[in-house]
C-alpha positions as CSV (number, residue, x, y, z in Angstrom):
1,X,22.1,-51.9,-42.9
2,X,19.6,-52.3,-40.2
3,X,22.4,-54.0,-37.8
4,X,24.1,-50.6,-38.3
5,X,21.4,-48.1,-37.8
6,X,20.6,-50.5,-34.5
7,X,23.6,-50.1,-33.3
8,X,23.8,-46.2,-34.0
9,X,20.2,-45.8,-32.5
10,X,21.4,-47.8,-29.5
11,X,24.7,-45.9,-28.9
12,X,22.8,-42.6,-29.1
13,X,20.2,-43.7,-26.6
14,X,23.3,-44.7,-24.4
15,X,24.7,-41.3,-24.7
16,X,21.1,-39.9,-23.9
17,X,21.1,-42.3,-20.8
18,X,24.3,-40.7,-19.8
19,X,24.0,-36.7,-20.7
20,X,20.0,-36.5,-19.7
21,X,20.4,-37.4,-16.4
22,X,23.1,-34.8,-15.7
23,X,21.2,-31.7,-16.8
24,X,18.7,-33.1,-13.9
25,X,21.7,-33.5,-11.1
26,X,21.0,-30.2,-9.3
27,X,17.3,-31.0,-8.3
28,X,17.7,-32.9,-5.3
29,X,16.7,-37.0,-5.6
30,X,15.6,-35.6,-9.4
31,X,16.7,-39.2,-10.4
32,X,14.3,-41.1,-8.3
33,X,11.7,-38.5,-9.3
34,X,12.1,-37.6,-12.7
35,X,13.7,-41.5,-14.2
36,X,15.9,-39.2,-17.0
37,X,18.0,-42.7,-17.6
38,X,14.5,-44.5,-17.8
39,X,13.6,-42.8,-21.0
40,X,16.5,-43.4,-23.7
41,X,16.5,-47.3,-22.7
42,X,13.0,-47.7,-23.0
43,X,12.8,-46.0,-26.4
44,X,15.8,-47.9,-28.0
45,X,13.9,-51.2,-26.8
46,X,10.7,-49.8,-28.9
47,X,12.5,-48.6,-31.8
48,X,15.7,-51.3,-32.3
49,X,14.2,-54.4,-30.6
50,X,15.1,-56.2,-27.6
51,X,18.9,-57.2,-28.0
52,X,19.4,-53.7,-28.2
53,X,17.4,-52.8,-25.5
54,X,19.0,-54.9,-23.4
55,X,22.3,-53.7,-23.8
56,X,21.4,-50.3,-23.9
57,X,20.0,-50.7,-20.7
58,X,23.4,-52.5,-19.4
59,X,25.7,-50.2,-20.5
60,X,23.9,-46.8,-19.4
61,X,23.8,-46.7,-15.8
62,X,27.6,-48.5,-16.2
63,X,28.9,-46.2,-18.2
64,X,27.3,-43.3,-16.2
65,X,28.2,-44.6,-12.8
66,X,32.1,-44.8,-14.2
67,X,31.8,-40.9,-16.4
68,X,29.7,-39.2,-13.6
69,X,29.6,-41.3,-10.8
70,X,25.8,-41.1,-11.0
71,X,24.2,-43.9,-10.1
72,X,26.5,-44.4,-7.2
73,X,27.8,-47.8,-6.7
74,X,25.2,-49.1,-3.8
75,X,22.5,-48.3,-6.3
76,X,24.2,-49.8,-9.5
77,X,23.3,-53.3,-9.7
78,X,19.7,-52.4,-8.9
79,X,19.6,-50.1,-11.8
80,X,21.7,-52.6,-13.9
81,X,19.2,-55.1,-13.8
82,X,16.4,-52.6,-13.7
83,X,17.2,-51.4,-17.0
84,X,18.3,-54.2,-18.7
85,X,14.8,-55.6,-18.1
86,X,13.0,-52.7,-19.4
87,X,15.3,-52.5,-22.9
88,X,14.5,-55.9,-23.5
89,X,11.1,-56.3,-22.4
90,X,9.6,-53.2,-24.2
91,X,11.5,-54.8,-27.3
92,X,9.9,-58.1,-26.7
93,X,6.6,-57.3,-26.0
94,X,6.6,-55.0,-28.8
95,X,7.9,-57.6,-31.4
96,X,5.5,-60.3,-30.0
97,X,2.0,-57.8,-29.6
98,X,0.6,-57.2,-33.2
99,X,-3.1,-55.5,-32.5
100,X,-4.4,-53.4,-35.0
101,X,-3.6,-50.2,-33.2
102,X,0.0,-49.4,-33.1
103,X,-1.0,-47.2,-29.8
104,X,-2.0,-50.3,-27.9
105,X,1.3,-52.2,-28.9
106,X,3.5,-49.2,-27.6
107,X,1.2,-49.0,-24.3
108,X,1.4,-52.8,-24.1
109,X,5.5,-53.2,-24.3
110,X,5.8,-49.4,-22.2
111,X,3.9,-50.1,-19.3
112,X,4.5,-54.0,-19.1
113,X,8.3,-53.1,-19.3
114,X,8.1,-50.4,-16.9
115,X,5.9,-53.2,-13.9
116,X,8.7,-56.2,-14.9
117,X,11.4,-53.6,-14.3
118,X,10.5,-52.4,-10.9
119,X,9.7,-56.0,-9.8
120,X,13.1,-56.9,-10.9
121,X,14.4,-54.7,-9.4
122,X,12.8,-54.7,-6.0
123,X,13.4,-59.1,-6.3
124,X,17.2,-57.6,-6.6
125,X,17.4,-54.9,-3.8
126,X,15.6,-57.1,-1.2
127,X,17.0,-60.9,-1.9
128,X,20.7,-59.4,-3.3
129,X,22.0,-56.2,-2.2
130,X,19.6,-54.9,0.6
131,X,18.8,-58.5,2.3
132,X,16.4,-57.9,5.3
133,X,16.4,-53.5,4.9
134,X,14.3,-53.7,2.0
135,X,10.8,-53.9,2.8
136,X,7.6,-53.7,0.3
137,X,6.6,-50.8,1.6
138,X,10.3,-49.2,0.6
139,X,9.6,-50.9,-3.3
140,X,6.3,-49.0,-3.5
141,X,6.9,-45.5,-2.0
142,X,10.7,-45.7,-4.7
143,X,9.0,-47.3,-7.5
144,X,5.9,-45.8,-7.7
145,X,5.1,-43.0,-5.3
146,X,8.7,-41.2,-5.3
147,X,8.3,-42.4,-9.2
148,X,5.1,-40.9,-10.5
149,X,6.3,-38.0,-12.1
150,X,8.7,-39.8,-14.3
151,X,6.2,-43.0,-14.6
152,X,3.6,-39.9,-16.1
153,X,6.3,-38.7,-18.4
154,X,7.3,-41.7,-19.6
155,X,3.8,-42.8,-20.6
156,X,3.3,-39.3,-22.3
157,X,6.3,-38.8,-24.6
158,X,8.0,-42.7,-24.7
159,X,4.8,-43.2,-27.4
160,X,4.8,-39.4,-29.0
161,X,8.0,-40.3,-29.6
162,X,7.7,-43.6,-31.4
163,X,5.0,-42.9,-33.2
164,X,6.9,-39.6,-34.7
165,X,9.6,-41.7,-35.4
166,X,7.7,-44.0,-37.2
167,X,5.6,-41.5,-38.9
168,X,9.3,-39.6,-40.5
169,X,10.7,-43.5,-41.4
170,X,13.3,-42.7,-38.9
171,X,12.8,-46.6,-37.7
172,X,10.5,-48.9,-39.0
173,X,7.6,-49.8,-38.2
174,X,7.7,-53.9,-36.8
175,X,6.1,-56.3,-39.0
């Protein structure tokens, strides 16, 4: 039964990934700003583990890029890989951290999901796609600067929403 509810949770999350980002489309470079895509593929790596995560994160920006055309293709595989990452990372971390607070475990996977992500990334966009355009300077000002907003929202709601989830025994809680 938990196989099943994974893999409902996970196509939600990837129909979140898809829809969230649209309602953003008509703020200019709200994408880069805002992450919408960032937040359903981070939250089914918390609450379904990391093989989820991981394909969650594979098949959203995919499966968007094909349905809305949004991420276009140059920007794909970066995102591909980007998100992939961050599924399976925050499930990782979060199955592997057991501290007493569940606060710190949710902090833990988010934020060291969110810094292997972008390095993955950037490793991608400068050795792969980009080779000898992409500079460090470029990774920080798109990852971080151009990013903040989203990085703050994430680290805001990501763990409300856990937590809530946990609290109603939407998901369960990792033993």
């Amino acid at each position: 039964m938990e196989k099943t509810r994974n893999l409902i949770y996970t196509a939600l999350c990837v129909a979140l990934g898809i829809v969230l980002p649209i309602t953003f489309h008509g703020i200019p470079n709200a994408g880069g700003i805002f992450l919408p895509m960032h937040i359903p593929v981070l939250l089914c790596g918390l609450v379904c583990g990391w093989q989820y995560g991981f394909v969650c994160g594979m098949m959203t920006p995919f499966l968007s890029s094909v349905m809305t055309g949004m991420p276009p293709s140059a920007i794909l595989p970066g995102m591909l890989c980007e998100l992939a990452v961050y599924g399976s990372v925050s499930g990782l971390i979060l199955k592997l951290l057991h501290t007493p607070s569940p606060y710190v475990d949710i902090y833990a996977a988010l934020i060291g999901a969110m810094l292997a992500g972008r390095i993955v990334a950037g490793i991608v966009k400068a050795l792969i796609f980009n080779v000898g355009r992409y500079s460090l300077q470029a990774w920080i000002t798109a990852s971080f600067v151009t990013a903040l907003p989203g990085i703050v929202i994430q680290i805001i709601v990501l763990p409300i929403i856990v937590i809530a989830l946990r609290r109603a025994r939407i998901v369960a809680t990792p033993q």
